[in-house]
DRENMIDREN-834298 format. One record per residue: x, y, z of N, C-alpha, C in turn; residue in three letters; residue number from 0; chain. Coordinates in Angstrom, 1 decimal. Atoms other than C-alpha are relative to their C-alpha. Example, Ala and Ser with C-alpha at 12.3 -4.5 7.8 and 13.67 -1.06 7.14 Angstrom:
{{0.9, -1.2, 0.0}, {12.3, -4.5, 7.8}, {0.9, 1.2, 0.0}, 'ala', 0, 'A'}
{{-0.9, -1.1, 0.0}, {13.7, -1.1, 7.1}, {-0.8, 1.1, 0.8}, 'ser', 1, 'A'}
// end
This chain:
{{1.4, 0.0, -0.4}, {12.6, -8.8, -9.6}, {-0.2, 1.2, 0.9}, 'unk', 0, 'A'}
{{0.2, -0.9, -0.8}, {10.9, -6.1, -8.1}, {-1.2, -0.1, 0.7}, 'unk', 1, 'A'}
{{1.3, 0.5, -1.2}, {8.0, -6.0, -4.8}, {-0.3, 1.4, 0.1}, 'unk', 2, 'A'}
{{0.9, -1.5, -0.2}, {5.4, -3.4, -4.9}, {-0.7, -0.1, 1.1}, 'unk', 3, 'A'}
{{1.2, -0.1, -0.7}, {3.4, -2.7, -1.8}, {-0.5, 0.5, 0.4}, 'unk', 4, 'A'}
{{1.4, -0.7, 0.1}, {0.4, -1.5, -1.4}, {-0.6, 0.4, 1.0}, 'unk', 5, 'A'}
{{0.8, 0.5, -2.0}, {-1.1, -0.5, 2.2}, {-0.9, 1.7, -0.1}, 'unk', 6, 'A'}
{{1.3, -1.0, -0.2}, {-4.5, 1.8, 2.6}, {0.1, 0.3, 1.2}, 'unk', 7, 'A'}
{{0.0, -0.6, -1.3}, {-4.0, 4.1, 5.8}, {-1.4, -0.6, 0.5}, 'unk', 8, 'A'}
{{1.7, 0.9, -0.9}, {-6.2, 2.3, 8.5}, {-0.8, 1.1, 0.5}, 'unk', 9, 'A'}
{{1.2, -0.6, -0.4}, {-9.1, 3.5, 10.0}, {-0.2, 1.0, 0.4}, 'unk', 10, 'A'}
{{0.1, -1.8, -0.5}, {-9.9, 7.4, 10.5}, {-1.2, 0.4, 0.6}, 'unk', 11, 'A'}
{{1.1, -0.8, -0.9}, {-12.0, 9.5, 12.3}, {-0.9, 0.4, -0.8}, 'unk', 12, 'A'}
{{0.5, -1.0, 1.0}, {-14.8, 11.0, 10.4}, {0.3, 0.9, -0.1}, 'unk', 13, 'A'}
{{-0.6, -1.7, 0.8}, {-14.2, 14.4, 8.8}, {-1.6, 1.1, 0.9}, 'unk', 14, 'A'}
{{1.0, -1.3, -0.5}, {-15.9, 17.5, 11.1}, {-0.2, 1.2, -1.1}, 'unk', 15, 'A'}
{{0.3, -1.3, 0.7}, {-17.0, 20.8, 9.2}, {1.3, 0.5, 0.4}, 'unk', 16, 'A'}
{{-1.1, -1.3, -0.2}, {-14.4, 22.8, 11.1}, {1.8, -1.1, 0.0}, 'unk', 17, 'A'}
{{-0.8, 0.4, 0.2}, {-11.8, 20.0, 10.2}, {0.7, -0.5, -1.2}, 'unk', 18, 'A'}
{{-0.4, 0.0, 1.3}, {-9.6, 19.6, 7.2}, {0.1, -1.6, 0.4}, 'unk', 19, 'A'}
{{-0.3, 1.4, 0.3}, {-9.7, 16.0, 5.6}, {1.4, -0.3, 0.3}, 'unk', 20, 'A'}
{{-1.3, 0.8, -0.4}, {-6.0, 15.8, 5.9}, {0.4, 0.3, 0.6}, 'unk', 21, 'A'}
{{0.3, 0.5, -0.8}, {-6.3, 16.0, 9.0}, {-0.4, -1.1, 1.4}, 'unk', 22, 'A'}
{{0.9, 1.0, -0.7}, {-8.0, 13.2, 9.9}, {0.8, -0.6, 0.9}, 'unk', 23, 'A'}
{{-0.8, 1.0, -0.6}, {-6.4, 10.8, 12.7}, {-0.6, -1.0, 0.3}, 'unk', 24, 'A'}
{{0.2, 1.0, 0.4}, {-6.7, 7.4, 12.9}, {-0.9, -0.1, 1.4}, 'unk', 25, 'A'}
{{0.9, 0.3, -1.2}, {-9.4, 5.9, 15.4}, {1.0, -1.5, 0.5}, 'unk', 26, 'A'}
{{-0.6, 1.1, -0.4}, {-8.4, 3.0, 18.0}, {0.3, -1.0, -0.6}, 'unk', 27, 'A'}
{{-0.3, 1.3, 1.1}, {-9.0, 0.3, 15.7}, {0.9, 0.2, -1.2}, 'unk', 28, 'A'}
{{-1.1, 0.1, 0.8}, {-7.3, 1.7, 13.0}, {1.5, 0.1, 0.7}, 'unk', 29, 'A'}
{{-1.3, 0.0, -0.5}, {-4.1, 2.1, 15.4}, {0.1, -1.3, 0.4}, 'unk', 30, 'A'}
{{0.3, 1.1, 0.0}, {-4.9, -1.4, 16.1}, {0.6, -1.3, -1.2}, 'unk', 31, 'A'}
{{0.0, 0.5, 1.1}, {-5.4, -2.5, 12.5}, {1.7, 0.4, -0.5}, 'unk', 32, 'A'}
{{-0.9, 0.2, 0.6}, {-2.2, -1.1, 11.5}, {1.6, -0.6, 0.6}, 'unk', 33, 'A'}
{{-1.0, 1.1, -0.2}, {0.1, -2.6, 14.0}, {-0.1, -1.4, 0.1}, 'unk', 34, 'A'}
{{0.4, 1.7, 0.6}, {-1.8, -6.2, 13.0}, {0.8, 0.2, -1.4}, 'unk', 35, 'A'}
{{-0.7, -0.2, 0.9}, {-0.8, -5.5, 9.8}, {1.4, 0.3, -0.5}, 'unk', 36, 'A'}
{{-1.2, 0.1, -0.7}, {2.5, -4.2, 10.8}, {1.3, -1.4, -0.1}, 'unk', 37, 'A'}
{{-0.6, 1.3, -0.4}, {3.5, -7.5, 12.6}, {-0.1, -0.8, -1.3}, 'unk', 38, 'A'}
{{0.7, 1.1, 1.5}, {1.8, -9.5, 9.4}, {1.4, 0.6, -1.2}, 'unk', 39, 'A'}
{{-1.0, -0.5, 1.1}, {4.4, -7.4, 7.3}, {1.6, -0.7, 0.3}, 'unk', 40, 'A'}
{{-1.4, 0.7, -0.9}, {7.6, -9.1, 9.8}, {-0.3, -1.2, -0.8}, 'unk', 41, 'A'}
{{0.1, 1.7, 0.4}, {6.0, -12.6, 9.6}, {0.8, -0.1, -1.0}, 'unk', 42, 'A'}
{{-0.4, 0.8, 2.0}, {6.2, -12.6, 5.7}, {1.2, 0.9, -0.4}, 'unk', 43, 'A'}
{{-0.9, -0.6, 0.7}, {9.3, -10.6, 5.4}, {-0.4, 0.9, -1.2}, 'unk', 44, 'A'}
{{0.4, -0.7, 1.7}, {7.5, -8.2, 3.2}, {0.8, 1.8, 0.9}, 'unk', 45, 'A'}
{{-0.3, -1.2, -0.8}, {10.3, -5.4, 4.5}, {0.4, 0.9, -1.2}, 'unk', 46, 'A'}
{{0.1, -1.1, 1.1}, {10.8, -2.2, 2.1}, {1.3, 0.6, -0.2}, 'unk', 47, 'A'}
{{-0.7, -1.2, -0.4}, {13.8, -0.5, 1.0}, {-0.7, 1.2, -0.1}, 'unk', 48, 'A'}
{{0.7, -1.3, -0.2}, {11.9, 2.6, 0.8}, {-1.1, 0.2, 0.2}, 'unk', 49, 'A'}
{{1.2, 0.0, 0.2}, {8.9, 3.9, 1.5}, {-0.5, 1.5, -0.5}, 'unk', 50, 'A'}
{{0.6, -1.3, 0.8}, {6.5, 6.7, -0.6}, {-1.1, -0.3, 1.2}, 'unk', 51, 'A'}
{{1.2, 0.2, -0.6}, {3.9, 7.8, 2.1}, {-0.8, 1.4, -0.2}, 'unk', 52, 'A'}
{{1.0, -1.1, 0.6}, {0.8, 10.8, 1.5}, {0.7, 0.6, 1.8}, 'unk', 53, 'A'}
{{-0.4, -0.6, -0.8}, {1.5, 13.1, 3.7}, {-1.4, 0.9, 1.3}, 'unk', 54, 'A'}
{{0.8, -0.2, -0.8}, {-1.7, 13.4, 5.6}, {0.0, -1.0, 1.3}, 'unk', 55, 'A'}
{{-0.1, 0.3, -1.3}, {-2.3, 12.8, 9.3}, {-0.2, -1.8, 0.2}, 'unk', 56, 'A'}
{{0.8, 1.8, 0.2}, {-4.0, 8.7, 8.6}, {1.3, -0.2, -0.3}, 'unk', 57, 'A'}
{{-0.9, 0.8, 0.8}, {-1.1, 7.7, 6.5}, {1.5, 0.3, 1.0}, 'unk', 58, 'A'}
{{-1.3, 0.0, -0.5}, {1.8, 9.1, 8.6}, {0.0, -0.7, 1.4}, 'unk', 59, 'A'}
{{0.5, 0.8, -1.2}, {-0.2, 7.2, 12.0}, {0.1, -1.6, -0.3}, 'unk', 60, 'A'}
{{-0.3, 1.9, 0.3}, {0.0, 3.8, 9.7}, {1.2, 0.2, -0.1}, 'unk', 61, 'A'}
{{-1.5, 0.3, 0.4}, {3.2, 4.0, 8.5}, {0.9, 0.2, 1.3}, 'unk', 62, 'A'}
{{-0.7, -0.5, -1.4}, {4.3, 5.2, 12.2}, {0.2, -1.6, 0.7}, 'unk', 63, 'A'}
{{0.1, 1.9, -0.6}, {3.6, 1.3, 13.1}, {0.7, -1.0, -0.6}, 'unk', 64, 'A'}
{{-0.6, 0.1, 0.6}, {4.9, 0.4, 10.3}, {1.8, -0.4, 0.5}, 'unk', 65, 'A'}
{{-1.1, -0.3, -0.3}, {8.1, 1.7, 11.0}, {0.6, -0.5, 1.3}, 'unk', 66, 'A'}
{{-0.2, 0.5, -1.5}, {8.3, 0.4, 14.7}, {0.7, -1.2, -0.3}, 'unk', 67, 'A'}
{{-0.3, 1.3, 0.2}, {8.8, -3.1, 13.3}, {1.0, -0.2, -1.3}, 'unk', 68, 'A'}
{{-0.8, -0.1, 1.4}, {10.2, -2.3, 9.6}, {0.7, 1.1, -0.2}, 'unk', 69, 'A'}
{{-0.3, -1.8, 0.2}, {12.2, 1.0, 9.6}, {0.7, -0.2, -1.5}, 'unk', 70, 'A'}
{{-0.7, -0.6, 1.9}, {13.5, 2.1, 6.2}, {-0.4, 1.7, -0.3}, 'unk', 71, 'A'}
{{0.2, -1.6, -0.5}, {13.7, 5.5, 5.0}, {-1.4, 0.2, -1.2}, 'unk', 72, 'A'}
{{1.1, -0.7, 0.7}, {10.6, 7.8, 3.9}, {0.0, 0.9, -0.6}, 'unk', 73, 'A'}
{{-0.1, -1.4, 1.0}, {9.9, 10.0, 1.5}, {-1.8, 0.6, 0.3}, 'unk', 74, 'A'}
{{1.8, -0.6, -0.3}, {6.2, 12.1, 2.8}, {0.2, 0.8, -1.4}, 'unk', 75, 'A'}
{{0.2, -1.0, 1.3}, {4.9, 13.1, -0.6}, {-1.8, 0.5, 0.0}, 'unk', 76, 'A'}
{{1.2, -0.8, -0.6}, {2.1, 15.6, -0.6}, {-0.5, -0.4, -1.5}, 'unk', 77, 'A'}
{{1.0, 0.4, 1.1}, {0.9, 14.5, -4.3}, {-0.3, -1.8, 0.4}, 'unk', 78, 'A'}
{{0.8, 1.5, -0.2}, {0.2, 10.9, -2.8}, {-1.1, 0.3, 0.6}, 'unk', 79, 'A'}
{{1.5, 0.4, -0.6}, {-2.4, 12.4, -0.9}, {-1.3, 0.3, -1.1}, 'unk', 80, 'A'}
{{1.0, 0.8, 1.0}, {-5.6, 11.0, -2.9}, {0.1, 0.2, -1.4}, 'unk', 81, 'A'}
{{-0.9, 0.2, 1.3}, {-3.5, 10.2, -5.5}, {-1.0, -0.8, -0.8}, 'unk', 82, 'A'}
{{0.7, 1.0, 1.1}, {-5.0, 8.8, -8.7}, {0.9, -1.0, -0.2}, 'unk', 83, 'A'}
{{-1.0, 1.5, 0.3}, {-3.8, 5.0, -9.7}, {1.2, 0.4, -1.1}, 'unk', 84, 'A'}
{{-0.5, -0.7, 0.9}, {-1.6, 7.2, -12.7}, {1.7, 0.4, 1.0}, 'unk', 85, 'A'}
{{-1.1, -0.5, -0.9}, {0.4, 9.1, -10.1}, {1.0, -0.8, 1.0}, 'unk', 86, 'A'}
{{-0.4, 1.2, -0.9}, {0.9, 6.2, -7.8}, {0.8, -0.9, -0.7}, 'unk', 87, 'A'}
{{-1.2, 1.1, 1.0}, {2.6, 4.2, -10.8}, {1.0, 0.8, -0.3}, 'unk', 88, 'A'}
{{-1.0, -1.2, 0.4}, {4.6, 7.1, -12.1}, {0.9, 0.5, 1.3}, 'unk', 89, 'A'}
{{-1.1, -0.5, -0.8}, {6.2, 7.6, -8.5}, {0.6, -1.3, 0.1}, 'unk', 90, 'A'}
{{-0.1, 1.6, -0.2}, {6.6, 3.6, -8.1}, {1.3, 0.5, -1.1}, 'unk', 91, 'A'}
{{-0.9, -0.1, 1.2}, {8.5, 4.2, -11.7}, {1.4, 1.0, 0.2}, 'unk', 92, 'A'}
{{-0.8, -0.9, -0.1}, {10.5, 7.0, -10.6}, {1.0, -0.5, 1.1}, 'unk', 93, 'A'}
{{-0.9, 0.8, -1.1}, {12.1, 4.9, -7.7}, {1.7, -0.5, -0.3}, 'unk', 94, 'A'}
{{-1.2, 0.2, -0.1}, {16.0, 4.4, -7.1}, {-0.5, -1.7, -0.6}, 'unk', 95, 'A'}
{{-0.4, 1.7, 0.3}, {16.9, 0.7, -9.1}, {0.7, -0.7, 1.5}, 'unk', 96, 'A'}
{{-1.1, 0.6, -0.8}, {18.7, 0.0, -6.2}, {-1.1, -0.8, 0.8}, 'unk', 97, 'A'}
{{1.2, 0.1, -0.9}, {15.2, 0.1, -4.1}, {-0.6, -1.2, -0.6}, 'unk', 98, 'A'}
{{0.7, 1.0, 0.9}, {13.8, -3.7, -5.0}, {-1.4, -0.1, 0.9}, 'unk', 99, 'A'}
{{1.6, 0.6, -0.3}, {11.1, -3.8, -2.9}, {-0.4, 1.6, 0.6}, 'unk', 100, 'A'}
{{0.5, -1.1, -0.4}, {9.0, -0.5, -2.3}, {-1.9, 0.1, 0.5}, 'unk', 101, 'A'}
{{1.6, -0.2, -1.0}, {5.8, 0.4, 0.0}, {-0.3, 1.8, -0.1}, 'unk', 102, 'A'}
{{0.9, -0.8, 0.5}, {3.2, 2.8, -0.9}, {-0.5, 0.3, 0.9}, 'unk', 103, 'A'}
{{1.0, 0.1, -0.8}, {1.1, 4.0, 1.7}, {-0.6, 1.4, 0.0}, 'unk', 104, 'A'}
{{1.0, -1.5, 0.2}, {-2.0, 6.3, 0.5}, {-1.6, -0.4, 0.1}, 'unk', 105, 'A'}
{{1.4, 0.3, -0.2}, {-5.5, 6.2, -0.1}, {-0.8, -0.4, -1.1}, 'unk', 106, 'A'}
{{1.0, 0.6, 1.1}, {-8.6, 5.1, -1.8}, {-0.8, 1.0, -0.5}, 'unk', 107, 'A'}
{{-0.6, 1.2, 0.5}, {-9.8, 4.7, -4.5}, {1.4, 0.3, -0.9}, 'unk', 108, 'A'}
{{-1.2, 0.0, 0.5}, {-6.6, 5.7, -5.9}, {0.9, -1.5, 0.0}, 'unk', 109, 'A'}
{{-0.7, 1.2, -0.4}, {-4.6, 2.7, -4.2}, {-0.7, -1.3, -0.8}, 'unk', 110, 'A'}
{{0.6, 1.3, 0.7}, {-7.4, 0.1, -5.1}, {0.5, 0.1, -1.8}, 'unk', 111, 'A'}
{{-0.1, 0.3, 1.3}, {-7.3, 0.9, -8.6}, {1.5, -0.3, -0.8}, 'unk', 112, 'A'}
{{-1.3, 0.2, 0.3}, {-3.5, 0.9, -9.0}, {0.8, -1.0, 0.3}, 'unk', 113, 'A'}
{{0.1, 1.8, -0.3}, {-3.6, -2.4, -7.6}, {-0.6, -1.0, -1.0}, 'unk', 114, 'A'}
{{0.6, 0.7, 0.9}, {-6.0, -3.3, -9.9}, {0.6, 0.1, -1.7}, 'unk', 115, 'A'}
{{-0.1, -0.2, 1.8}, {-4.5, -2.0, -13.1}, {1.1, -0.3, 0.0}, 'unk', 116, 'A'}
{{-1.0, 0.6, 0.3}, {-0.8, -3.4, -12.1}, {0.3, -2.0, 0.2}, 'unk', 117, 'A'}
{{0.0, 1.9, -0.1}, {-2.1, -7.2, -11.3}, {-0.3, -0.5, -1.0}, 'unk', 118, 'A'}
{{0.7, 0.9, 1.3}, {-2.2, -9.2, -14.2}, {-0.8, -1.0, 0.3}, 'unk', 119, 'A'}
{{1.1, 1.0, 0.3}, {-4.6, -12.1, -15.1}, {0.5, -1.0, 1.1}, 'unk', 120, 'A'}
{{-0.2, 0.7, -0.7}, {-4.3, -14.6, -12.4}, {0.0, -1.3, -0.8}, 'unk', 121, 'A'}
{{-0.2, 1.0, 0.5}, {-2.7, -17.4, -13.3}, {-0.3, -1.5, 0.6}, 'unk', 122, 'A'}
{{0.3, 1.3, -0.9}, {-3.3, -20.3, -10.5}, {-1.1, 0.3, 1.3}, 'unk', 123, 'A'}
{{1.9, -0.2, -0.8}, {-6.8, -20.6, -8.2}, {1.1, 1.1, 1.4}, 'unk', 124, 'A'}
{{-0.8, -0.5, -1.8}, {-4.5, -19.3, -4.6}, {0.4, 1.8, -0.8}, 'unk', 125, 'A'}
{{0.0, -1.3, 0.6}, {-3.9, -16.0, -7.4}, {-1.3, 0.3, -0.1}, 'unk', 126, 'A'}
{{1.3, -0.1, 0.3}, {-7.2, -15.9, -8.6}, {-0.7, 0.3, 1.8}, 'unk', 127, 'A'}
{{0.6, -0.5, -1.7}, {-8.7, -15.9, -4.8}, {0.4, 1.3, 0.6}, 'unk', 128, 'A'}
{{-1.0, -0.9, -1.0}, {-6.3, -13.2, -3.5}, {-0.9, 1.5, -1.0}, 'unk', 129, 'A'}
{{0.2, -1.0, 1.5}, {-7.2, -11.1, -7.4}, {-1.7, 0.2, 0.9}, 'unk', 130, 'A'}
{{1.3, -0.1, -0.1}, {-11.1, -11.9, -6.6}, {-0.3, 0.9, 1.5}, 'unk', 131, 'A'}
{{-0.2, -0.4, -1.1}, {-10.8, -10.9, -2.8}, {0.5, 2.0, 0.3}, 'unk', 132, 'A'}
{{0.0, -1.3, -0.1}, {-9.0, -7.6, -3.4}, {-1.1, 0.6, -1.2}, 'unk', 133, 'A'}
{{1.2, -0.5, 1.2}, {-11.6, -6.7, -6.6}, {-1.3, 0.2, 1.0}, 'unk', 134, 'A'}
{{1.7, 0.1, -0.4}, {-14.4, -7.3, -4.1}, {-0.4, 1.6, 0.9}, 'unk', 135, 'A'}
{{0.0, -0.9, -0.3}, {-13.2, -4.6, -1.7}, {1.5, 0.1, 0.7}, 'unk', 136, 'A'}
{{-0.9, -0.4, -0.7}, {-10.2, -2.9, -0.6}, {0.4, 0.7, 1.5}, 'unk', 137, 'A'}
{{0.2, -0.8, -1.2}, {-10.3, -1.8, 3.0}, {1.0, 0.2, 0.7}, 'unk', 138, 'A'}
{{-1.0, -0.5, -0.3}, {-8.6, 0.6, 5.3}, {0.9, -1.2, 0.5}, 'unk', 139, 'A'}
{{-1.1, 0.8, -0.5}, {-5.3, -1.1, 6.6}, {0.3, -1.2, -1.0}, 'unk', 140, 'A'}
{{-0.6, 0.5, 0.8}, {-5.5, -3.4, 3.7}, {1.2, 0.2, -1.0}, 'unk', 141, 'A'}
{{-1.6, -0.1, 0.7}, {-2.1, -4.9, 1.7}, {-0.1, -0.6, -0.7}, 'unk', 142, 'A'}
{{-0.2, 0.9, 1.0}, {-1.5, -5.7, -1.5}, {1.5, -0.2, -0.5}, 'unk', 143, 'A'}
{{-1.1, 0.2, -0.1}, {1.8, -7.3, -2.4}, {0.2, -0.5, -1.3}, 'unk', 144, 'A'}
{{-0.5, 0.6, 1.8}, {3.0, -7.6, -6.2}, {1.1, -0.1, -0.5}, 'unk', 145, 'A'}
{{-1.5, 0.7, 0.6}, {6.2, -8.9, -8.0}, {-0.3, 0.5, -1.1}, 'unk', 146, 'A'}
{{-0.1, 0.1, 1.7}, {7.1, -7.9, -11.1}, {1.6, -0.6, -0.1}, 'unk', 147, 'A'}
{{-1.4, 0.7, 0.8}, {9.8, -9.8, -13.3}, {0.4, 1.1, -0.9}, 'unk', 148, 'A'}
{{-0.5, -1.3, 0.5}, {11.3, -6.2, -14.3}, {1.6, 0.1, 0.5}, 'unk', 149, 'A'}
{{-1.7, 0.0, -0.8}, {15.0, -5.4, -14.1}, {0.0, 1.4, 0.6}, 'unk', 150, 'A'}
{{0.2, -1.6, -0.6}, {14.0, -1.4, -13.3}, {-1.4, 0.4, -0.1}, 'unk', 151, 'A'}
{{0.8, -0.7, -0.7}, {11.2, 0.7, -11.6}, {-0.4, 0.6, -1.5}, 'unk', 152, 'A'}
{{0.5, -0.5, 1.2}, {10.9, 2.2, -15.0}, {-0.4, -0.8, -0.9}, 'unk', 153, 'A'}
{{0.6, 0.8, 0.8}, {9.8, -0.7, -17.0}, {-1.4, -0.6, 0.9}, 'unk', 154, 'A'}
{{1.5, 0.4, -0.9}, {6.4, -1.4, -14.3}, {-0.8, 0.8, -1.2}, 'unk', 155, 'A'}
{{1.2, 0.3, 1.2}, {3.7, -1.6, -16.7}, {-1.6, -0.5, 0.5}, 'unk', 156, 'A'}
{{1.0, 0.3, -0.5}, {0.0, -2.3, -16.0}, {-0.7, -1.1, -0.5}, 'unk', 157, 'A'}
{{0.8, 1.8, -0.2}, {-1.3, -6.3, -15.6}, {1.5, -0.6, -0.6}, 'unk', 158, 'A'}
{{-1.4, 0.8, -0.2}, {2.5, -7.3, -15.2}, {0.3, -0.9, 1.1}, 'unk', 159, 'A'}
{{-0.2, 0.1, -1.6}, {2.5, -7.7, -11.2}, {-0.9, -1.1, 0.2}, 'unk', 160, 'A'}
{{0.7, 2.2, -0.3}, {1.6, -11.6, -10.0}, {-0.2, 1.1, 2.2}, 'unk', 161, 'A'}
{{0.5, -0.8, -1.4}, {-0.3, -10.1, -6.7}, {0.2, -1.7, 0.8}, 'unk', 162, 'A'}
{{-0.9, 1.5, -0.8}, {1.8, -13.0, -4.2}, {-0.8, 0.2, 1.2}, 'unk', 163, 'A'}
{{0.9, 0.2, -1.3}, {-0.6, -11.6, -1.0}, {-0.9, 1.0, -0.2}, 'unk', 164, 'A'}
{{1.3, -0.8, -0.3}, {-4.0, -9.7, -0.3}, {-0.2, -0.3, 1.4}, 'unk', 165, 'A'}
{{0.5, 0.4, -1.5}, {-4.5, -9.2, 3.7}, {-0.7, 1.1, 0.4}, 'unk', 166, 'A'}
{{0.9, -0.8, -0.6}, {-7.1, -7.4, 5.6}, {0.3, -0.4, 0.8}, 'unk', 167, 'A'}
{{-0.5, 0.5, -1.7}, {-7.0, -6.6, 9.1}, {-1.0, -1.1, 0.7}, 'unk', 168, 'A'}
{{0.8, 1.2, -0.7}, {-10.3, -9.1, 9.9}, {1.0, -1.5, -0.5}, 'unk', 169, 'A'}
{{-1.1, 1.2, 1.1}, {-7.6, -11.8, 7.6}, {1.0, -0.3, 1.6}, 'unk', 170, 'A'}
{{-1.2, 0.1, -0.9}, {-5.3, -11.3, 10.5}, {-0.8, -0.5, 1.6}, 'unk', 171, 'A'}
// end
């Protein structure tokens, strides 16, 4: 079995004229949001061997909280930043077999949709809720947490993954 997850850099600053988008740094609440989420990652044992993170200023301030509590090693890749859902499965796919559980941490809507196009059909109402909840909206510092019944990283396929959690940081 393999564990995909999914985590949208928390909350940024807005974007100035004389500042580049990637850039941006996270505002209090998102440094907030992402060590709620963080801890929320301990509780449920959702810990990573590896992690793929975008290599902009937001994503390397979540995953920095991240790591406080979960360390494992990182790979900063500069095509995760505002990666299409395409490229985000194709790095997932390209992942060491050894690596069973892997964390993602980039942006939207790239992430939402690559969430959406690796959850299959919900099979029991507690799936269905989690499916309907992330469909509705994805927001910063949200996590999505998917299983596949795959023996390797190269057989992840789109509406395979039984999405097992959906948490936002108001969830927390």
């Amino acid at each position: 079995m393999r564990r995909l997850l999914l985590l949208r850099h928390a909350k940024a600053e807005p974007g100035t004229p004389d500042q580049e988008d990637h850039d941006r740094a996270l505002t209090e609440r998102g440094l907030a949001d992402a060590a709620a989420v963080a801890r929320y990652m301990t509780k449920q044992g959702y810990a990573a061997a590896r992690i793929l993170c975008s290599t902009s200023l937001r994503t390397r301030q979540t995953i920095e909280a991240v790591l406080a509590v979960l360390p494992a090693p990182v790979a900063y890749l500069e095509n995760l930043y505002l990666a299409p859902p395409g490229r985000i499965m194709a790095l997932a796919q390209d992942a060491a077999d050894s690596d069973e559980a892997l964390l993602v941490v980039a942006h939207n809507p790239g992430l939402e949709q690559c969430a959406a196009l690796l959850a299959r059909e919900p099979v029991k109402p507690k799936e269905a809720h989690r499916h309907d909840v992330m469909e509705e909206k994805f927001p910063t510092a949200a996590l999505a947490v998917l299983d596949f019944n795959i023996p390797t990283w190269k057989k992840l396929s789109p509406d395979t993954g039984k999405l097992v959690d959906f948490v936002r940081p108001r969830d927390l």
